[in-house]
C-alpha positions as MATLAB code, in Angstrom:
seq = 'XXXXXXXXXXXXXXXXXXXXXXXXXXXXXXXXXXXXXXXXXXXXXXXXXXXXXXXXXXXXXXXXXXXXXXXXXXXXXXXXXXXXXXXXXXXXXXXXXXXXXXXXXXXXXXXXXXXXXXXXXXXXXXXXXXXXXXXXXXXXXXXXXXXXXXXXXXXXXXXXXXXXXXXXXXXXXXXXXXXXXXXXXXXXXXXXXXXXXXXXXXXXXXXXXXXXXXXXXXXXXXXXXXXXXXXXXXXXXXXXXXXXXXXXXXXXXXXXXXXXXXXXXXXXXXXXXXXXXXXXXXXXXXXXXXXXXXXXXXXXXXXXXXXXXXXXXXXXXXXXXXXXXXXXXXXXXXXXXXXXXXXXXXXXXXXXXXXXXXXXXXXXXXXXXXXXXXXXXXXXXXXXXXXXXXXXXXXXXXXXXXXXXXXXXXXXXXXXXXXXXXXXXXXXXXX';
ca = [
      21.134   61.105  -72.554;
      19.247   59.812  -75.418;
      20.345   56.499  -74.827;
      18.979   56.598  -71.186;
      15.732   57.706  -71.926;
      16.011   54.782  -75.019;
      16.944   51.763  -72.320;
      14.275   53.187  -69.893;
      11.418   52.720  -72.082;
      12.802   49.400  -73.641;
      13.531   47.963  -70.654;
      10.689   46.779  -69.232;
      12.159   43.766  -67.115;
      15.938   42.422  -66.480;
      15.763   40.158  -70.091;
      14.656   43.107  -71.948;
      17.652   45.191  -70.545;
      19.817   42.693  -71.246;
      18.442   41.915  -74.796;
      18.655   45.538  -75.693;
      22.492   46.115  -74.024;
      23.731   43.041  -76.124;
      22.466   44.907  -79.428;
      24.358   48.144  -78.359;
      27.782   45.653  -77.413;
      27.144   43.683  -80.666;
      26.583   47.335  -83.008;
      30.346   48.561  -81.329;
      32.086   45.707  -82.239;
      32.373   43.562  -79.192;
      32.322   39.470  -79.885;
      29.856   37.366  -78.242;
      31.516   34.626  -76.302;
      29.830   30.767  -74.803;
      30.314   29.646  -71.577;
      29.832   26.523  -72.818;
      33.232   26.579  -75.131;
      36.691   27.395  -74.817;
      37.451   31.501  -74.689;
      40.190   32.341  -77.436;
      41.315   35.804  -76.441;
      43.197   38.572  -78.191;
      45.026   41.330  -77.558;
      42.809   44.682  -77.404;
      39.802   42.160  -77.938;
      36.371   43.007  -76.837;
      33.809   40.494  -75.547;
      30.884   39.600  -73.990;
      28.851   36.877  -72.511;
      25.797   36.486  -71.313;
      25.537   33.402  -68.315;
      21.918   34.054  -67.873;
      18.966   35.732  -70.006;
      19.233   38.602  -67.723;
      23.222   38.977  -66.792;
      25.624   40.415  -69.119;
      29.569   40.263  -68.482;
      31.350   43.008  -71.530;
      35.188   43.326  -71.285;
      37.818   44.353  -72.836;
      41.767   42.376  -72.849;
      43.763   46.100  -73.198;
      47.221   45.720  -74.671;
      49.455   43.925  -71.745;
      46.966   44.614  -69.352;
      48.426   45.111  -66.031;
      45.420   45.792  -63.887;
      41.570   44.844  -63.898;
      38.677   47.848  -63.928;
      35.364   46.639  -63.197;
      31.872   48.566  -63.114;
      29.332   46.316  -62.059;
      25.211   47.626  -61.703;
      22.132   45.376  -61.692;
      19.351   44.727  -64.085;
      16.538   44.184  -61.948;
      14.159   46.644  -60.644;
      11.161   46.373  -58.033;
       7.818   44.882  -60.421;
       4.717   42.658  -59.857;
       5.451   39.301  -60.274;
       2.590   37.013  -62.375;
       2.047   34.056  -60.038;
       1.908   30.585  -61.532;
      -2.069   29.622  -61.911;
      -2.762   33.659  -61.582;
      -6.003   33.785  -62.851;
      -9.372   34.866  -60.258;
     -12.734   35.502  -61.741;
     -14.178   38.062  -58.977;
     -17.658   38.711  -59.236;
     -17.322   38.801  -63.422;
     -14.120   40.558  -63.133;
     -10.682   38.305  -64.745;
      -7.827   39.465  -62.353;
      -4.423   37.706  -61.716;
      -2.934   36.999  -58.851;
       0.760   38.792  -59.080;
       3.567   38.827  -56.076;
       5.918   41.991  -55.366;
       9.704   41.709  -56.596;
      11.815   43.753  -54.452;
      10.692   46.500  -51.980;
       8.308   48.649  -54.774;
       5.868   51.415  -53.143;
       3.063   49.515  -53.498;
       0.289   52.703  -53.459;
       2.385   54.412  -56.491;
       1.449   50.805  -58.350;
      -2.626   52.393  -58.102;
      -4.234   53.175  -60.950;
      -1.507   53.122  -63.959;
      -1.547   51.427  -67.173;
       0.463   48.080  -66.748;
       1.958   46.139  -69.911;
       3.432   42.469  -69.299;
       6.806   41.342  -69.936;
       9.193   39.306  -69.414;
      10.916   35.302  -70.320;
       8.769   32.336  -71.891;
      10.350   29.169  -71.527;
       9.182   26.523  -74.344;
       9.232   23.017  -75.182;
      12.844   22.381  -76.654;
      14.759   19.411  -78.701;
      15.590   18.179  -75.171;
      14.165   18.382  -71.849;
      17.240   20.081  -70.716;
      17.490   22.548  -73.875;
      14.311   24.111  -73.246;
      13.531   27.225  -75.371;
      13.521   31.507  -74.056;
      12.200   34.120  -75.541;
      11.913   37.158  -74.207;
       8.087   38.845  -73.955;
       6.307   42.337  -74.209;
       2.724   43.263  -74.287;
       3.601   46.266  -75.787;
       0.674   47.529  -74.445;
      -1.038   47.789  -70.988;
      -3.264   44.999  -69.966;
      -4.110   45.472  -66.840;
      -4.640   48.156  -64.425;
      -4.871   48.072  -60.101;
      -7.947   50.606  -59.594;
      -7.692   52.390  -56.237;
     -10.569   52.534  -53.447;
     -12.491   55.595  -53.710;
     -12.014   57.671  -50.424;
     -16.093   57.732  -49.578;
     -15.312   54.280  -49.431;
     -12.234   54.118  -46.598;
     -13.752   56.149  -44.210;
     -13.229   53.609  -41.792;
      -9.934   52.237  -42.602;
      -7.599   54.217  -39.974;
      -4.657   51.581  -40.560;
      -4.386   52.906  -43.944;
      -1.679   49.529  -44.471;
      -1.986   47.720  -48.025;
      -3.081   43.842  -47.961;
      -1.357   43.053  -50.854;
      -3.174   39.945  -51.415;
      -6.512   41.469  -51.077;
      -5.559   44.944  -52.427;
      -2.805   44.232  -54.993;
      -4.855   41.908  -57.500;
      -4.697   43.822  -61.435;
      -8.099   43.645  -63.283;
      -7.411   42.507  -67.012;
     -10.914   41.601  -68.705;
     -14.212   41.068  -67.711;
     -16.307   37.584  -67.810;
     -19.981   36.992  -68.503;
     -21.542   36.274  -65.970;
     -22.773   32.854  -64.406;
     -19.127   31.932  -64.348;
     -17.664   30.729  -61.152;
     -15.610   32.488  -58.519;
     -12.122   31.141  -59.012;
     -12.982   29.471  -62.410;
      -9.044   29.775  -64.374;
      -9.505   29.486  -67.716;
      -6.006   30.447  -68.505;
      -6.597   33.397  -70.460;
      -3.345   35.131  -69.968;
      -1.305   32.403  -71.649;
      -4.026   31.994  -74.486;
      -3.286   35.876  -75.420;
       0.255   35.463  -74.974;
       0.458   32.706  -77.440;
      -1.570   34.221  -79.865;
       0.439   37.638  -79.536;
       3.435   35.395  -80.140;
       2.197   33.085  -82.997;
       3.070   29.784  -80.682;
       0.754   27.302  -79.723;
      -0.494   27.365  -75.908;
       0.842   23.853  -75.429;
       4.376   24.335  -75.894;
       4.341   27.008  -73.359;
       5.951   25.089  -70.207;
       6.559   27.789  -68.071;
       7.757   31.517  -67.704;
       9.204   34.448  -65.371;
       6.362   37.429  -66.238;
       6.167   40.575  -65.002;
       3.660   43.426  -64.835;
       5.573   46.349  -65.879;
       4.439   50.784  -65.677;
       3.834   51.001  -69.369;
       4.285   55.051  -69.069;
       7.415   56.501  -70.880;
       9.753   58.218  -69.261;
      10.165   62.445  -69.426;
      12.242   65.077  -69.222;
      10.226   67.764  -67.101;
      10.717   70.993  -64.992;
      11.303   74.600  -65.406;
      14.803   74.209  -67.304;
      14.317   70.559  -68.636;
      16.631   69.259  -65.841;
      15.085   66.365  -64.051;
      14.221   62.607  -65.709;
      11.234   61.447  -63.648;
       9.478   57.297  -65.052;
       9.950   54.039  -63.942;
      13.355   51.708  -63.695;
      15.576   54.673  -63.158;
      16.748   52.422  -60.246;
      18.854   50.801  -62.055;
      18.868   51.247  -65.613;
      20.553   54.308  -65.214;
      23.689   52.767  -64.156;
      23.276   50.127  -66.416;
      23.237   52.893  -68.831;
      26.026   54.687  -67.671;
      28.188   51.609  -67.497;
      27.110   50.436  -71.602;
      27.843   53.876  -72.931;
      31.261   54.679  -70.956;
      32.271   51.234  -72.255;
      31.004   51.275  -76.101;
      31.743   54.886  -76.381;
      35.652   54.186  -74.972;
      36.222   50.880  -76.949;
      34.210   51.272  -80.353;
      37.342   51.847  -82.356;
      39.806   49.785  -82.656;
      42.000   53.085  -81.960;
      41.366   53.106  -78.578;
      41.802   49.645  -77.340;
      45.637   49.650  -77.121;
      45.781   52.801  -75.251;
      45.776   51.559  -71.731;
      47.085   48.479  -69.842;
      44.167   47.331  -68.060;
      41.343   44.955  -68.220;
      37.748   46.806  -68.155;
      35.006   44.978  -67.031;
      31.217   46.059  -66.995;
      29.072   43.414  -65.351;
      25.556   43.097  -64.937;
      23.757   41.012  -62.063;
      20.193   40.216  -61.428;
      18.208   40.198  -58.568;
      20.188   42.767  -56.129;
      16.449   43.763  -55.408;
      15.730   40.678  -53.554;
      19.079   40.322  -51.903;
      21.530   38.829  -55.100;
      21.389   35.217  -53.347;
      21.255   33.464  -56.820;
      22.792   31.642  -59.335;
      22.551   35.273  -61.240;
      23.366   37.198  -58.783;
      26.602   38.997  -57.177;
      26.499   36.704  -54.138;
      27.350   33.792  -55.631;
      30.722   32.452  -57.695;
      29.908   34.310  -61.418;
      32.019   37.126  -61.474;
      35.151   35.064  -59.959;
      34.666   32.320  -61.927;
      34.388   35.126  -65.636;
      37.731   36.919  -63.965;
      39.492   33.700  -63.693;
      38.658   33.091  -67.504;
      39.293   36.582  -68.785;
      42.846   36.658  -67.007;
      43.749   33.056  -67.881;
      42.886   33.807  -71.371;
      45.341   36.902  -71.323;
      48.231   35.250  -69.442;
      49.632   31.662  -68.995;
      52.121   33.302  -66.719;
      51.504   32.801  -63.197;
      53.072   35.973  -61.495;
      51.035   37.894  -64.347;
      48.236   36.359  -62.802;
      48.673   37.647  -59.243;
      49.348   40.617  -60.302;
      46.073   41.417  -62.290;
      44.471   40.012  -59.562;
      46.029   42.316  -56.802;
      46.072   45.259  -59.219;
      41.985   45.516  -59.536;
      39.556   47.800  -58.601;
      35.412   47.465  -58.867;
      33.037   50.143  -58.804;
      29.575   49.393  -57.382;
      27.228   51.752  -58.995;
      23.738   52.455  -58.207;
      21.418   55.299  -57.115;
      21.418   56.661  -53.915;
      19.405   58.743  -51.825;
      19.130   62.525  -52.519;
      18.003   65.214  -50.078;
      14.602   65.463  -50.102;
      13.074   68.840  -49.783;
      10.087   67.593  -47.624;
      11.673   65.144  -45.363;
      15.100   66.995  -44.548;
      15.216   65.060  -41.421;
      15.570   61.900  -42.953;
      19.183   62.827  -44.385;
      22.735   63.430  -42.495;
      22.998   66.649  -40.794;
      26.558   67.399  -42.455;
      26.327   65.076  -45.616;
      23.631   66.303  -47.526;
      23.133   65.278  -50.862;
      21.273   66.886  -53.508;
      20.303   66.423  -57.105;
      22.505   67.981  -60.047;
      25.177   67.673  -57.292;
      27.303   65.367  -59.764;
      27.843   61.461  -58.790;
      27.700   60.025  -55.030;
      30.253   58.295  -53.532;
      28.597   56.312  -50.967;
      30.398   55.026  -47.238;
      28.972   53.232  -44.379;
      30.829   52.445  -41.123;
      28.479   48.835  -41.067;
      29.877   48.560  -44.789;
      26.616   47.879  -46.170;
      28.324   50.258  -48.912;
      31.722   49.175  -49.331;
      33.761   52.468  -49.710;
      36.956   52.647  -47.531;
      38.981   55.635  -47.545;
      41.923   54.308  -49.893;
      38.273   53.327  -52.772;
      37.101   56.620  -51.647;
      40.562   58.459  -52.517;
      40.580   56.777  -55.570;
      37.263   58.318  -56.712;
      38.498   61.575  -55.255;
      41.476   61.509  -57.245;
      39.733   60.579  -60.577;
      36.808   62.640  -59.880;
      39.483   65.475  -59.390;
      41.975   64.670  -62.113;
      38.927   64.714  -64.734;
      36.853   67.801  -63.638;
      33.995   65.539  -62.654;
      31.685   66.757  -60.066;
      30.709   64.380  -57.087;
      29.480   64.195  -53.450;
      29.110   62.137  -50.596;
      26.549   60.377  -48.601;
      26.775   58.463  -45.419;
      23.193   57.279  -43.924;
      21.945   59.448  -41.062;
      22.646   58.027  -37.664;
      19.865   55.371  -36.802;
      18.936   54.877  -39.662;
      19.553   51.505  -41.535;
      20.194   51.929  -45.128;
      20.068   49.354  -48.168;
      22.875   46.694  -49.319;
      24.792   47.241  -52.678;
      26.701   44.733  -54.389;
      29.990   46.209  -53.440;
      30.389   44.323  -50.746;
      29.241   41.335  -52.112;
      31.099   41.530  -55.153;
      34.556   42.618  -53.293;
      33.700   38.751  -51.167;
      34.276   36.941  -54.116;
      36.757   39.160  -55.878;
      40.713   40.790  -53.756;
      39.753   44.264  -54.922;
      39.564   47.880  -53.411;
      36.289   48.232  -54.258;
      33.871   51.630  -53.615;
      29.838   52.416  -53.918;
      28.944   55.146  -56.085;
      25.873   56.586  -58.429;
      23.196   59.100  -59.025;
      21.598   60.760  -56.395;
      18.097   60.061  -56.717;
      13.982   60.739  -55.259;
      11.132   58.520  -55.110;
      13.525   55.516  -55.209;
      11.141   52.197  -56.064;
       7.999   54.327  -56.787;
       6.540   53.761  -59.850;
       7.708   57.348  -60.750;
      11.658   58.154  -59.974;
      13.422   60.915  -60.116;
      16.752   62.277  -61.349;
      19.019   65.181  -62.902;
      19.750   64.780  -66.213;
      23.224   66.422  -65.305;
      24.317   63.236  -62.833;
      23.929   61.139  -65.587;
      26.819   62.855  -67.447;
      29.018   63.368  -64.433;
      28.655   59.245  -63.967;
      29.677   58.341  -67.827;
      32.566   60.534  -67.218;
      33.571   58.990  -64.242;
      33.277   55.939  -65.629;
      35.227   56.248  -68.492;
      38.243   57.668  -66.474;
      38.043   54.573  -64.505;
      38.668   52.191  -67.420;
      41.408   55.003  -68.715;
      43.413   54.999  -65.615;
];
């Protein structure tokens, strides 16, 4: 749990989660790999690599492995993009013009402390070796202040413009200066916060982030509530069944599989990217891992017919308010224990042979779980199983915490799903 509530607060965008998962990889032994060089592999090694800034691939080569684990989640969450250009001068007022990433609630963005974060890209030796480092404000800079309600009496849409409405104040100008004037202000602090000079700043990926930490509240100290649980959690869950499994070399060479935990970016706006899980990356690391354990050919086929992912992210918990927004006979509910998620359109990619796989495991290991299917009618939200399981021959099932407020500034979970999920995790690398 502590390590939760650490990656929460550190990770204020996908680079930062990354960054901070490669230091808890690094501390448990596991050997940083480049995809730019020929993979040497070992017997009960462990590895990672990172493609991207903000994708991570961990793994471990088992003693003659004869099947493939994978736990895959995604580093992104829904923030406020910084637009190129961003800065307005309104009427004295220095705002910037920011851009929603991934389906956030825009009204829980009102009138909380933001910080900025993310990846500045630098001048390099060469054109095409530009420099990244990764950014944090470390404090907020900007805030969006909401309307006063004497002042929307007339507003019966009660719909956001988010380019009117969604526009973060960060300073104030003196006055006389023009409407529009961009005197690039943002990117002047930033290089002064970072000791670089303005000039070598060629471009960047930014993101206003809720600077709030997150907390352990109610009656009995059983719900999480902050920003990110969607999907650090998972990310979470993934790192510490992995690190916690593999970080002596006593445990490596008690299984024959190979365990994979892989982390994607952008699942919030669909995974179509280089970085994300529709695309080529994960076949194209599985090919290397299993080439690098085996030469032999039926080996091959056989670690590739014996494997089996697990998509994990949150999913939607019964909420007390709106009970008619969840299945009449699948109800889910929060310190239920993990959800194992179906969907006849197979926008979740559970089967029933994935789902009696969980079932089994879930069984075998006194782990708690549940399970949701969407109420009739009602569309629900794309994983990456079933992207993932397109690239990759796998039985392959959805599964995570259950979860309210999903993509408000302010989520909520039960601190006890988080321990049914590492366990469930860990008996999927162990079996």
């Amino acid at each position: 749990m502590e390590y939760l509530m650490d990656l929460l607060e550190k990770g204020k965008t996908q680079f930062h989660v990354v960054n901070e998962i490669k230091k808890k990889y690094e501390k448990s032994g596991f050997q940083l790999l480049n995809m730019e060089k020929e993979w040497k592999l070992s017997e009960n090694g462990k590895y990672f690599v990172m493609p991207y800034p903000s994708v991570l691939f961990a793994f471990t080569t088992g003693k003659s492995p004869e099947s493939v684990r994978i736990a895959a989640a995604h580093t992104d969450f829904p923030m406020l993009k910084l637009k190129s250009c961003p800065e307005i001068i309104k009427k004295s007022y220095m705002t910037v013009n920011v851009e929603p990433y991934g389906g956030l609630i825009l009204s829980s963005w009102f009138d909380r402390p933001l910080g900025l974060a993310g990846k500045i890209v630098m001048r390099g030796e060469t054109p095409f070796k530009p420099e990244v480092r990764i950014y944090d404000s470390m404090k907020p800079l900007f805030i969006i202040p909401n309307l006063a309600p004497h002042l929307k009496k007339d507003d019966k849409n009660g719909s956001i413009d988010v380019q009117k409405e969604i526009i973060p104040i960060g300073a104030m100008q003196r006055k006389g200066k023009e409407d529009g004037e961009n005197k690039n202000h943002v990117l002047k602090y930033i290089a002064e916060d970072m000791g670089i000079s303005e000039k070598d700043i060629l471009d960047y990926d930014l993101y206003l982030y809720i600077h709030a930490k997150p907390e352990v509240i109610g009656l009995k100290n059983e719900f999480i509530t902050g920003a990110r649980i969607d999907n650090i959690s998972s990310v979470a869950a993934i790192t510490e069944a992995m690190t916690d499994t593999f970080c002596s070399e006593g445990n490596t060479d008690v299984l024959g599989n190979i365990n994979i935990a892989a982390f994607f970016d952008n699942e919030e706006i669909g995974s179509r990217s280089k970085q994300g899980a529709d695309s080529v990356l994960l076949r194209e690391i599985l090919d290397r891992i299993i080439s690098g354990v085996t030469e032999d050919k039926e080996r091959k086929l056989k670690l590739y017919a014996n494997t089996f992912a697990a998509s994990i992210d949150v999913a939607h918990a019964l909420h007390p308010n709106y009970i008619e927004k969840s299945d009449i006979t699948n109800e889910v509910f929060l310190g239920g224990g993990v959800v194992l998620k179906t969907s006849a359109s197979q926008k979740y990619v559970t089967d029933s042979e994935a789902g009696a796989v969980i079932a089994a495991l879930c069984s075998d290991n006194d782990i708690k779980y549940q399970r949701q299917v969407n109420r009739s009618g009602m569309a629900g939200g794309q994983t990456l199983g079933p992207l993932m399981s397109s690239y990759v021959v796998s039985k392959a099932a959805d599964l995570g915490m259950p979860m309210l407020a999903m993509h408000s500034a302010c989520e909520m979970v039960h601190k006890d799903d988080y321990t049914e999920l590492v366990k469930l995790v860990k008996a999927l690398f162990l079996n």
